[in-house]
C-alpha angles and dihedrals in degrees: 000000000000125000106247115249084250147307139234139202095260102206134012114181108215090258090061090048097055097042084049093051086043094051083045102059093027106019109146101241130028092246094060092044084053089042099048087047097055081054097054094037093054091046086066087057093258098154133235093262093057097049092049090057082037094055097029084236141122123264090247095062092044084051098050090045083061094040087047090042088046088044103041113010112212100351094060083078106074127072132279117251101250131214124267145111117290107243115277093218124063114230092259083058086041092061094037089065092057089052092051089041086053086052104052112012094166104052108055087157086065090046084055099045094041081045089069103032081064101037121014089241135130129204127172127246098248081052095055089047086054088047091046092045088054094055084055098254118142112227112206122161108259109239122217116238114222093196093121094059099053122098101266090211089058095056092036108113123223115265 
């Protein structure tokens, strides 16, 4: 069956219009403010193929953001929950493992092991670089000088 040659938001009461309007200049994410302007875009009889050069997107997303608006109105804008594990760790342990990670930056192994001396729990190492990342540490491997073992008259400079 062939594709129509595009296809438009029928109706939008004035209600609609101004909560768009409002999701597209303060929507809380950038993918509900696009969203809500391809709404609105497609609304004022701009077709499929421009939204897609508009959005940098292909015609299927801009499709399934018109199927989610007509089945399910503003709140098809938003995202989808997705799948994954809950965290392991509540948000009190969370920040517990910042400040452990503020005490002592250079020995991860030693937040681990304190982690579950307190609380019986385990984490991973790449889990405790996401949860330092998101406090805003940077995590970088610690190189070993080997400054005490050059030859000190080599590096001396001339006097």
């Amino acid at each position: 069956m062939p594709r129509p040659a595009s296809r438009f938001i029928k109706k939008l009461t004035k209600r609609q219009i101004q909560q768009l309007e409002a999701k597209k200049d303060r929507g809380a994410t950038p993918r509900i403010r696009h969203r809500a302007h391809a709404i609105l875009l497609s609304h004022q009889r701009t077709s499929v193929v421009e939204l897609v050069q508009i959005f940098q997107t292909n015609r299927t997303t801009i499709s399934q953001w018109l199927d989610r608006w007509e089945a399910e109105g503003l709140d098809g804008l938003a995202d989808k929950p997705r799948p994954g594990s809950p965290s392991k760790l509540t948000a009190a342990e969370q920040r517990r493992v910042v400040e452990l990670l503020k005490r002592s930056p250079h020995n991860p192994a030693a937040v681990l092991s304190e982690l579950k001396q307190e609380t019986g729990k385990e984490i991973s190492r790449s889990t405790l670089k996401r949860m330092a990342r998101k406090a805003g540490l940077i995590w970088k491997r610690m190189r070993k000088s080997l400054g005490s073992k050059r030859d000190r008259k080599k590096f001396a400079t001339p006097a």
